[in-house]
SEZA-292611 format. One record per residue (C-alpha): residue number from 1; residue in one letter; x, y, z. Coordinates in nm, 2 decimals, decimal comma, padded with zeros to 4 digits. Example, Ala and Ser with C-alpha at 12.3 -4.5 7.8 and 13.67 -1.06 7.14 Angstrom:
# residues 2
nr/rest/u/v/w
1/a/01,23/-00,45/00,78
2/s/01,37/-00,11/00,71
***
This chain:
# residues 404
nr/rest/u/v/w
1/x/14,96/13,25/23,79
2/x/14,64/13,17/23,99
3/x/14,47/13,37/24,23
4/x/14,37/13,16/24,55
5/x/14,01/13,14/24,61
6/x/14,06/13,25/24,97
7/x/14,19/13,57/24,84
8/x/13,87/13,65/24,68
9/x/13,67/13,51/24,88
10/x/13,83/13,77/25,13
11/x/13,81/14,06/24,88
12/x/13,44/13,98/24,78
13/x/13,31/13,99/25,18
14/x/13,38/14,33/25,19
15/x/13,19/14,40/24,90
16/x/12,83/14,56/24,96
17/x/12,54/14,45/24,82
18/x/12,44/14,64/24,48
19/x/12,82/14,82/24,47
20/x/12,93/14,83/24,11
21/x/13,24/14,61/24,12
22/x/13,38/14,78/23,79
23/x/13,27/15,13/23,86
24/x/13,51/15,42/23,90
25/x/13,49/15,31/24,27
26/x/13,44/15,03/24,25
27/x/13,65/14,66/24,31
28/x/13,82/14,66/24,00
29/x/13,94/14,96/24,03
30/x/13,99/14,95/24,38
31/x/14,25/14,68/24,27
32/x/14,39/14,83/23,96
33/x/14,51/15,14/24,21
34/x/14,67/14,92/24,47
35/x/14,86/14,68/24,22
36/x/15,00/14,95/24,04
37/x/15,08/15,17/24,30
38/x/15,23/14,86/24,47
39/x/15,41/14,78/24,14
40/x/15,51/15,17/24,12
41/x/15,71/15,10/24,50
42/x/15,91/14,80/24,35
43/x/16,03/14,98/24,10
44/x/16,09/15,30/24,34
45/x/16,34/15,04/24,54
46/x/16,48/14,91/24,23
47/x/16,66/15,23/24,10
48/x/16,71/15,35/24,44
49/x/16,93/15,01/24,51
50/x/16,76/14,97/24,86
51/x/16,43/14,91/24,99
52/x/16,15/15,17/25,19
53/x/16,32/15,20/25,55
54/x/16,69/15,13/25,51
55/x/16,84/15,46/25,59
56/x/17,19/15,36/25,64
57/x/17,20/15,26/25,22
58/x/17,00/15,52/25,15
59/x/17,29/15,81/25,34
60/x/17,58/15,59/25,09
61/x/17,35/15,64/24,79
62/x/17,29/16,01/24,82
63/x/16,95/15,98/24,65
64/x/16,62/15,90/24,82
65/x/16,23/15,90/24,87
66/x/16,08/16,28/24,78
67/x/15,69/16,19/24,88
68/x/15,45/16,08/24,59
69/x/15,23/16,32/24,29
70/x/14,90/16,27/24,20
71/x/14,83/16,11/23,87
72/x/14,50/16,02/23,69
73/x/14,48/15,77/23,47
74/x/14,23/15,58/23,23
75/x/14,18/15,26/23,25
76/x/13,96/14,98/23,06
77/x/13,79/14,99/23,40
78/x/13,77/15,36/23,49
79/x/13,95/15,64/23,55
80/x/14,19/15,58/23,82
81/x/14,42/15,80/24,05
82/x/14,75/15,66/24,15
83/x/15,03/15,79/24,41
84/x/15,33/15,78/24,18
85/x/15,66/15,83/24,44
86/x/15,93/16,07/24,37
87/x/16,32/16,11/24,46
88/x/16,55/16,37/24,54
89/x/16,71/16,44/24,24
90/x/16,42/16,31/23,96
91/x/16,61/16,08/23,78
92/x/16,32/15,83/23,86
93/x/16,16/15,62/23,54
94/x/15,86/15,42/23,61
95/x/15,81/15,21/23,33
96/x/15,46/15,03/23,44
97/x/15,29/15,42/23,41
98/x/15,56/15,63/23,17
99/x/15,58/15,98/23,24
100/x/15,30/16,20/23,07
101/x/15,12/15,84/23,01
102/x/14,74/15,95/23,04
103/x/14,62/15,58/22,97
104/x/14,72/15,23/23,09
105/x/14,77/14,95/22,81
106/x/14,41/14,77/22,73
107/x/14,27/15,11/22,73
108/x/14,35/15,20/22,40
109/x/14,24/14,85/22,31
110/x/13,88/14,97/22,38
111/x/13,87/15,24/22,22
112/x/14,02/15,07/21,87
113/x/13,76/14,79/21,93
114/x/13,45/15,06/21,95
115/x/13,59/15,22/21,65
116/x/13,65/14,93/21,42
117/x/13,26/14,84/21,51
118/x/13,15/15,18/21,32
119/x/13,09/15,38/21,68
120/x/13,17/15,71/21,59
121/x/13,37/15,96/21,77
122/x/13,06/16,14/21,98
123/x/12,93/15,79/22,03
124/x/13,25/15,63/22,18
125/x/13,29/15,96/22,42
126/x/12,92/15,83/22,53
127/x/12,96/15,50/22,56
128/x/13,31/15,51/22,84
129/x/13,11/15,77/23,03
130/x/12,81/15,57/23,07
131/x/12,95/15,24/23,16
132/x/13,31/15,36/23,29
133/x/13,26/15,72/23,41
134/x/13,59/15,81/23,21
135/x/13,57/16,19/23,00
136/x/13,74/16,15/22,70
137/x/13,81/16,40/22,46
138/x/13,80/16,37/22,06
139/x/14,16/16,43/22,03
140/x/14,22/16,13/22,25
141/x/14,06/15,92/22,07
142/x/14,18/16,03/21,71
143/x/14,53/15,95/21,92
144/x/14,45/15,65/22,04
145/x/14,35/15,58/21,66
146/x/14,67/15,74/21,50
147/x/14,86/15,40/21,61
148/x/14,70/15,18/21,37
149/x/14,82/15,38/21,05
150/x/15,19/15,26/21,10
151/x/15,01/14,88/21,14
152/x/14,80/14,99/20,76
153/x/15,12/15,09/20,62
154/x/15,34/14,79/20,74
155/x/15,05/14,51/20,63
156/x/15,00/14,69/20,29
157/x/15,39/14,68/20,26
158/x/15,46/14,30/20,38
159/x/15,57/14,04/20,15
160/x/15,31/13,83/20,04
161/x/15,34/13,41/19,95
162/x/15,40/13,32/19,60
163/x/15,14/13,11/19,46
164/x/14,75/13,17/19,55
165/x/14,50/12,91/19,39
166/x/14,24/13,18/19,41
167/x/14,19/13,59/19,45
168/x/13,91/13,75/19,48
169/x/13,91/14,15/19,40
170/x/13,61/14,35/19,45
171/x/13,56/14,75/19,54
172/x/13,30/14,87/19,75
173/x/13,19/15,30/19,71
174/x/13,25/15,50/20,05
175/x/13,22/15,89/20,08
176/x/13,50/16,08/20,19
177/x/13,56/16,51/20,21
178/x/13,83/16,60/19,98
179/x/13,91/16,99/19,95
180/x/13,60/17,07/20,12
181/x/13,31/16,90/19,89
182/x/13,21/16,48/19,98
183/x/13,30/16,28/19,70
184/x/13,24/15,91/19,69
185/x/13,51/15,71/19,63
186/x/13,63/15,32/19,55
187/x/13,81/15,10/19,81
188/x/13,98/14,80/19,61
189/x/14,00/14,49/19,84
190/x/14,19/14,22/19,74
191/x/14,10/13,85/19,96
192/x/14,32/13,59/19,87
193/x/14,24/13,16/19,92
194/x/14,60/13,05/20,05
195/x/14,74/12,69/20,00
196/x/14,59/12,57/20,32
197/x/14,22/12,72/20,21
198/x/14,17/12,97/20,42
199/x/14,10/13,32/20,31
200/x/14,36/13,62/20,42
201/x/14,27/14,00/20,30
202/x/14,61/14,08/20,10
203/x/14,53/14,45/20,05
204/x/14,33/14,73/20,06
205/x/14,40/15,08/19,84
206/x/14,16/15,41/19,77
207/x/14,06/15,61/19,48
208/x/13,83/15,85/19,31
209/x/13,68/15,59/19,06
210/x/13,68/15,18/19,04
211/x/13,88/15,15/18,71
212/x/14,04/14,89/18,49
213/x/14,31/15,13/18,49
214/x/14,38/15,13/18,85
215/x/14,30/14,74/18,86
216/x/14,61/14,75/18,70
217/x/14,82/14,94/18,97
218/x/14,66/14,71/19,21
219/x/14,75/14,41/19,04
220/x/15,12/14,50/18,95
221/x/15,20/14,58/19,35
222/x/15,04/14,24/19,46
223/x/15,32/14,14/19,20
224/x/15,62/14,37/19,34
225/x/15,51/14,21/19,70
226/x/15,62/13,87/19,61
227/x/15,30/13,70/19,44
228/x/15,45/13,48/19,12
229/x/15,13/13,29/19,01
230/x/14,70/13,31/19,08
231/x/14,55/13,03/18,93
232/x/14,19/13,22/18,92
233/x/14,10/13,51/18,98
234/x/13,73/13,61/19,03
235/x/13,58/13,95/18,98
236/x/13,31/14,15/18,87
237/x/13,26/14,25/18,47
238/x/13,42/14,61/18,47
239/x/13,53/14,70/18,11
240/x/13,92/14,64/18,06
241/x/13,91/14,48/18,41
242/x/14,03/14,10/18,32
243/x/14,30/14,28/18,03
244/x/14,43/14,45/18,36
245/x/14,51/14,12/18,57
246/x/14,62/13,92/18,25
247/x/14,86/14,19/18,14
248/x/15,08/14,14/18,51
249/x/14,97/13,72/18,56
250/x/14,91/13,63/18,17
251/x/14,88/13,26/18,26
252/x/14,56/13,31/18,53
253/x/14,21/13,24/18,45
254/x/14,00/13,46/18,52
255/x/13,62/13,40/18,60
256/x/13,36/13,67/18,63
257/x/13,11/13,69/18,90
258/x/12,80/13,48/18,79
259/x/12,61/13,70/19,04
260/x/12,68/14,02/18,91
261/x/12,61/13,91/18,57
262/x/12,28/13,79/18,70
263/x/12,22/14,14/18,88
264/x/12,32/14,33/18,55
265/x/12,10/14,15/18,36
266/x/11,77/14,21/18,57
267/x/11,83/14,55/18,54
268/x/11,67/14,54/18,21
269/x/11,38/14,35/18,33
270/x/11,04/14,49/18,43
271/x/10,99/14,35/18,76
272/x/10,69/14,11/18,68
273/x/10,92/13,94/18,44
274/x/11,23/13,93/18,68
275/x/11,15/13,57/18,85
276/x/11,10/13,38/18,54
277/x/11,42/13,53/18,38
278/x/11,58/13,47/18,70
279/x/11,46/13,06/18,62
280/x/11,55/13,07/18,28
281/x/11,90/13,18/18,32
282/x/11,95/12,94/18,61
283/x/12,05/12,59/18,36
284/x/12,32/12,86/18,19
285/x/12,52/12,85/18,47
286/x/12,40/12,49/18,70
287/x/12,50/12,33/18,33
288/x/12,68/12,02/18,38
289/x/13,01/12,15/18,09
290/x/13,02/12,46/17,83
291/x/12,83/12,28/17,57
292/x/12,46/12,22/17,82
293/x/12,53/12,62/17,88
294/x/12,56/12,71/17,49
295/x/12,24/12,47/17,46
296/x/12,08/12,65/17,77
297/x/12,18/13,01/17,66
298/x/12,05/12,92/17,33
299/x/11,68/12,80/17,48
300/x/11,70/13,11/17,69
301/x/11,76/13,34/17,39
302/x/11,43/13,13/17,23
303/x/11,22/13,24/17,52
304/x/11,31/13,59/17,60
305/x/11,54/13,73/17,32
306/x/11,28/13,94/17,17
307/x/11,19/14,10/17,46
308/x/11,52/14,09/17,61
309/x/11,76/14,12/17,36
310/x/12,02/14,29/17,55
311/x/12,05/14,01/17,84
312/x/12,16/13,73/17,57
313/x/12,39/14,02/17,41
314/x/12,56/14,09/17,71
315/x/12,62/13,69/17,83
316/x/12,75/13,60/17,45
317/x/13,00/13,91/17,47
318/x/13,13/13,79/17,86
319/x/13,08/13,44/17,81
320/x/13,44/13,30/17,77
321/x/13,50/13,51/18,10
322/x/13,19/13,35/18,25
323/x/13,23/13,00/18,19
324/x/13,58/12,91/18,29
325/x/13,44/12,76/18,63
326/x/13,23/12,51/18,41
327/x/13,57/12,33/18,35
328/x/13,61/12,20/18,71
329/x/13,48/11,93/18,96
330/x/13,16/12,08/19,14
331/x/13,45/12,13/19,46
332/x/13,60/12,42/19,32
333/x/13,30/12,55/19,09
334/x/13,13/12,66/19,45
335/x/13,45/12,87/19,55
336/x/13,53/13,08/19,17
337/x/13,14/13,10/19,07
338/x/13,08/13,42/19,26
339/x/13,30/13,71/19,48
340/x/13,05/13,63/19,72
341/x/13,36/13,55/19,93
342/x/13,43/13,92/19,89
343/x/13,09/14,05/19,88
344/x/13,02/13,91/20,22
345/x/13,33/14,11/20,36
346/x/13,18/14,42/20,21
347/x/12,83/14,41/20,37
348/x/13,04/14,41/20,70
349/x/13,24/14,72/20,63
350/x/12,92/14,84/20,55
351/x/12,71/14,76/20,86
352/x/13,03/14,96/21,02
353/x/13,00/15,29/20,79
354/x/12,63/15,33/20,78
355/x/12,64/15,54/21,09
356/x/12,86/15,74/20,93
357/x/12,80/16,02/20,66
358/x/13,09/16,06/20,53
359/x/13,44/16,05/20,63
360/x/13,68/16,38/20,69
361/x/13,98/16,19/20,46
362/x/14,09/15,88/20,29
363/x/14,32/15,78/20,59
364/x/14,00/15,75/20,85
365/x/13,81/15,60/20,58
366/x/14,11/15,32/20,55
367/x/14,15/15,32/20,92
368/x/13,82/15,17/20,98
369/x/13,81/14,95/20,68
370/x/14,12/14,75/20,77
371/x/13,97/14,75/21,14
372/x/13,64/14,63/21,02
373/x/13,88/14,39/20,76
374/x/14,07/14,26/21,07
375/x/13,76/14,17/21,27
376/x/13,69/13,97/20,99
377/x/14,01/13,78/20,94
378/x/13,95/13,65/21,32
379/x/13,67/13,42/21,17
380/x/13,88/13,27/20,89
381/x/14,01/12,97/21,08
382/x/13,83/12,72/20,87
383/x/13,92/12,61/20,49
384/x/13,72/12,60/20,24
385/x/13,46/12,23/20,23
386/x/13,66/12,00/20,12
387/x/14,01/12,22/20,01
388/x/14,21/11,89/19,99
389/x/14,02/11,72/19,74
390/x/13,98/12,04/19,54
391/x/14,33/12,15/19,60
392/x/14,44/11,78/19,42
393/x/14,23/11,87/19,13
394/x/14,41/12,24/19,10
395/x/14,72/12,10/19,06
396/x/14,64/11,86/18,80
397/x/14,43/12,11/18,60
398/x/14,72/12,39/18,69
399/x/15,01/12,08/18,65
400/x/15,36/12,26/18,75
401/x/15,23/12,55/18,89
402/x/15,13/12,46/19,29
403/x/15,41/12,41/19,49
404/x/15,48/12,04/19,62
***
């Protein structure tokens, strides 16, 4: 429905100059009261079977009008007061404003949205006082909060599709109070590329310590929630973490994160060495096949294996984990090279949590996560460049495995 322009043309020439048309008195609100309490009326008339006036119905029906209560309500807008009408023998429901309803719909909205941003508690009070005069207390808010647990459990519970050319799992450290002392702790995320190219977060867990161990657990539920087949999975080079996602999917590959081997490595380096190491392991893994890599590992190991031994150590013991993406067209080599597809995600959550010390327990620590993580999701409309072509060269390299 449209609203005619005469209407507010009417509505706005009765507005003053410098009013604040969404303040607690201001148009909006003004608006919001009437329409309701309007609204309030119909349904008033409704269960009393006849309308404001009609006294002859209203002597068969027995029941009538008992005058109106006060009630305050928040709104996106403000707090508002509405006249909420009565009857004789208070068997009266509204449904647009529920009995012991404190807050019309949208309002909760606003709260969630200033929560999955990182806002804390103290600053989310602030913020709907200054630009809504509306008090709210921390209990409301952890309320108004408490509804999105049921919406965790039911998306970490839902069945998941069958075949995903590519996962990405990745953890990211968070600290939470547990019995009193702050602990940190690992969130697992699992993002997964689905058949059309477009990224969808399939889960998100908590634990003391990232572990191949519970890798595993992870792994084995994605299983039990419908997932038959990954073609490659990328993650990061914890010890025992590829055994873990080959014991449940034995048939996936599974290619480690270029950029935290990179990262690993310079950690050995003293920093006036770091750009030309940087260089010289850059033709390992821009290599054209496996064979220029060996060569280029090999030259590296020439230049700074004396000094470095520990670099060329580390690639030789990961390298059948790091050079699976060598084996495909340059398409998919950009999308398995790196987590960075995951990594991206976590320096998001992380913009949202920096304003926080710690968290009071795992569930508020998960409750902002999948917030944040849902924020996210709202961006992934678009596949990955050129998914078709690269999708046709997964299911020849993959043959029998990618549904028709």
């Amino acid at each position: 429905m449209t609203i005619k322009d005469d209407i507010i043309d009417e509505l706005l020439e009765q507005h003053q100059p410098g009013e604040d048309l969404f303040g607690s008195e201001g148009l909006v609100s003004q608006l919001t009261k009437r329409l309701m309490e309007r609204i309030l009326e119909a349904e008033m008339s409704n269960h009393l079977g006849y309308e404001r006036g009609d006294r002859s119905t209203a002597r068969k029906t027995g029941n009538t009008r008992n005058g109106k209560s006060a009630k305050r309500v928040k709104t996106p807008h403000g707090e508002v007061q509405l006249d909420v009408p009565r009857d004789r023998d208070s068997s009266f429901e509204p449904q647009i404003v529920r009995k012991h309803q404190r807050r019309l719909k949208g309002f909760d909205d606003r709260v969630l949205s200033l929560y999955s941003r990182g806002m804390t508690v103290r600053e989310i009070q602030g913020h709907l006082e200054e630009l809504y005069q509306v008090e709210v207390s921390p209990d409301l808010i952890s309320q108004a909060t408490h509804a999105v647990w049921e919406d965790i459990q039911a998306w970490r519970n839902r069945p998941l599709q069958a075949v995903w050319p590519i996962v990405y799992l990745d953890a990211l450290v968070v600290r939470v109070r547990h019995e009193g002392v702050v602990t940190r702790k690992s969130v697992y995320l699992a993002i997964g590329v689905n058949l059309d190219g477009t990224k969808e977060a399939l889960g998100l867990w908590i634990e003391e310590n990232e572990g191949a161990r519970f890798w595993l657990k992870v792994v084995t539920e994605l299983k039990n929630r419908g997932v038959e087949d990954m073609l490659i999975v990328c993650c990061d080079g914890l010890k025992g973490f590829p055994e873990a996602i080959e014991a449940v999917f034995e048939k996936t590959v599974v290619q480690l994160c270029i950029v935290h081997m990179i990262r690993s490595s310079t950690r050995f380096v003293a920093y006036k060495d770091r750009k030309a190491v940087c260089a010289a392991l850059k033709p390992i893994y821009t290599a054209p096949s496996r064979e220029a890599a060996e060569a280029a590992l090999e030259a590296f190991d020439s230049e700074w294996g004396e000094r470095y031994p520990i670099i060329t150590q580390s690639w030789m013991e990961h390298w059948e984990r790091l050079v699976p993406f060598l084996d495909f067209p340059e398409e998919i080599r950009r999308a398995i090279y790196t987590t960075n597809a995951i990594e991206s995600i976590n320096s998001q959550i992380r913009k949202y949590i920096k304003n926080r010390g710690h968290f009071p327990d795992d569930k508020s620590a998960l409750k902002l996560i999948y917030l944040a993580l849902r924020n996210a999701e709202k961006k992934w409309t678009m596949p990955i460049r050129n998914w078709k072509l690269a999708l046709n060269q997964l299911a020849i390299k993959f043959e029998g495995r990618l549904p028709l």
